[in-house]
N, C-alpha and C positions, 0 to 999 in steps of 0.2 A: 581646574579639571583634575581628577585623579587619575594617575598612571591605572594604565591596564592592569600592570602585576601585582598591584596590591587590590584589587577591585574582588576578585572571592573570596579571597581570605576574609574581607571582611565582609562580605555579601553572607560567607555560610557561616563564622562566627554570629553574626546577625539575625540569621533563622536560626541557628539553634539555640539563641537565646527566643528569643519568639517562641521557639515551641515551649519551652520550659515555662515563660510568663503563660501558653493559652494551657497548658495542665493545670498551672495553678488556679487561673482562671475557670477551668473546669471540676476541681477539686471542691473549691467555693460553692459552685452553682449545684451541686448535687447532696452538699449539708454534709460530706465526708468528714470521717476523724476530727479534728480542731475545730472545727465550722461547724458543725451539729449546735442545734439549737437558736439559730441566727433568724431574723426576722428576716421577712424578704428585700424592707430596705436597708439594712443592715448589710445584706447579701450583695447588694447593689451597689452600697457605698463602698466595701471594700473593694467589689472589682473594680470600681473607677478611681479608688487610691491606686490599683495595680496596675491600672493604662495609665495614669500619671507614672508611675515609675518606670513602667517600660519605656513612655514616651521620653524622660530624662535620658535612664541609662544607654537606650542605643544613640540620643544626641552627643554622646561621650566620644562615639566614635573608637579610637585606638585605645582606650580606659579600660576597653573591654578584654583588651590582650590577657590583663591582670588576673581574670578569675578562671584563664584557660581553656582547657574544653569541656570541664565539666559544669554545669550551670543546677544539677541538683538542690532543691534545699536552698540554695543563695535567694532562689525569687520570693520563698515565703520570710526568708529571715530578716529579709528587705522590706516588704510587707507589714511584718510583728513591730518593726523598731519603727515603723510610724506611728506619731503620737495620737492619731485619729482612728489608725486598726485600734493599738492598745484600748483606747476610750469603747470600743464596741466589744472588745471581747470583755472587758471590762463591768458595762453594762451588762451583758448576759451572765457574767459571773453571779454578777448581784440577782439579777433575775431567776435563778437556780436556785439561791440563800433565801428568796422569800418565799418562792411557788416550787416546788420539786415536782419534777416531770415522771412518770412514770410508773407504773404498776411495783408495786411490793410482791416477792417472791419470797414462800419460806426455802430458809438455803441447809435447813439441819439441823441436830442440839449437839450438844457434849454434856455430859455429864463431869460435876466434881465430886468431893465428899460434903458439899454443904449442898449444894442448887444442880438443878437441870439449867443449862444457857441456852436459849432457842437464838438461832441466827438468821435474819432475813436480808436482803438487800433489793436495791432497788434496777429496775428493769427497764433499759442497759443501765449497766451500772457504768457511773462518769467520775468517779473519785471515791475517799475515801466519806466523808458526809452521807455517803449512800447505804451505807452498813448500820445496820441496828443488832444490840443485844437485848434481850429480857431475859435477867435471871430471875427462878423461880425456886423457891428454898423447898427440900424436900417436904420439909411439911406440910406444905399446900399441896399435895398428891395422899389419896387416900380414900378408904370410905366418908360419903357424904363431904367430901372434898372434893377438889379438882382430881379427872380422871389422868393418864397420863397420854391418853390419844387427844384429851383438849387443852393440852397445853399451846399447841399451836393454834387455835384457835382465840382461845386467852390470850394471848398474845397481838396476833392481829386485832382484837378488841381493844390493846391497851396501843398499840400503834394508831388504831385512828381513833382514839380521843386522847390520846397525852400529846397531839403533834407530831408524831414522830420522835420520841429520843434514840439519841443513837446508844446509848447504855442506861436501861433501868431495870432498878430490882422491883419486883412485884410486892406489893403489900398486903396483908389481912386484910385491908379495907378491898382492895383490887380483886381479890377473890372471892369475898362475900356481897360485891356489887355482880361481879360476872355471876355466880351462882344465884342471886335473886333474880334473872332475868332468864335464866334458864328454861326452857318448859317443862311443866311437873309430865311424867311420864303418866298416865293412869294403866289400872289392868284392862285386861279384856276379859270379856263375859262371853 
C-alpha cells in the first residue's frame, strides 16, 4: 500500500502527464502541423503507438519525478523516436515525392538583365519542393511573341506539362508550342 503523503504528488504528476499525452493525442486527430497529410489509419496507428506509451510511461511510477513539471513537447518527442511513428511519417514523406498535394499559386516575378523569373508555389506550402521557378529570357517578350501579361500563364502551361520542375528555363521550342495553341484573334465587322 502507498503512504498517504506520497499518493498526490504522484496522483497530479500523473494527470498532468495525461493531459499532455490527450493534447497530443488531439493534435493527431485534427491533421494539425506535423500530422497533415496522414491517412486515417495512419492517424490511428499513431494514437495507439501514443496509449502504448502513455500506458509504459505512467507504469514508471516515480521515473516520472525526472522530466518535472513540465511535460510540453516530451510526449511527441517520445512519439517521433518510435520506430513505427518514424516508418509512417516516413511513408507520407514518400507519398508527397510522388503525388503533390495542392493547388499551385502564382507567387510573383523579378526581373534580371537577362530573364523575367516567375515564382509560384504550392498551396499550403509544406517545404522547400513546393517552390517553382521559370525563367523566361527577355527575348521571348515582344511583338508576335510572348506578351508580358502571359508570361504567367506560360508558365503555369509549362508547370503542368514539364511535371512540375522546381527551376526551368523556358525554351524557343516552349514558346512557339504555347503560341501555336493560342486563339488567332479575328476582326470584327
Amino acid at each position: 500500500m502507498i503512504p498517504a503523503t506520497t499518493t498526490p504528488a504522484v496522483s497530479a504528476e500523473a494527470g498532468s502527464v495525461n493531459l499532455e499525452f490527450d493534447r497530443v493525442v488531439q493534435i493527431i486527430s485534427s491533421g494539425a502541423t506535423r500530422y497533415q497529410g496522414l491517412t486515417p489509419e495512419e492517424v490511428e496507428a499513431l494514437i495507439a503507438i501514443l496509449e502504448e506509451k502513455r500506458t509504459q510511461f505512467l507504469s514508471r511510477g516515480a521515473a516520472m519525478q525526472g522530466y518535472g513539471s513540465r511535460y510540453s513537447g516530451r510526449v511527441q518527442t517520445i512519439l517521433i523516436a518510435d520506430p513505427r511513428a518514424k516508418a509512417i511519417f516516413d511513408a507520407r514523406l514518400q507519398r508527397r515525392r510522388i503525388a503533390p498535394e495542392g493547388p499551385i499559386r502564382y507567387l510573383g516575378f523579378d526581373t534580371t538583365t537577362e530573364a523575367r523569373v516567375f515564382r509560384f508555389g504550392r498551396l499550403p506550402a509544406r517545404d522547400a519542393g513546393d517552390l517553382f521557378q521559370i525563367r523566361i529570357s527577355h527575348a521571348f517578350f515582344g511583338p508576335h511573341k510572348l506578351s508580358l501579361q502571359e508570361g504567367p500563364g506560360f508558365c503555369s502551361t509549362i508547370l503542368s506539362e514539364k511535371d512540375h520542375p522546381t527551376n526551368y528555363v523556358a525554351t524557343e521550342e516552349d514558346v512557339q508550342e504555347f503560341l501555336a495553341r493560342k486563339p488567332v484573334k479575328t476582326s470584327k465587322r
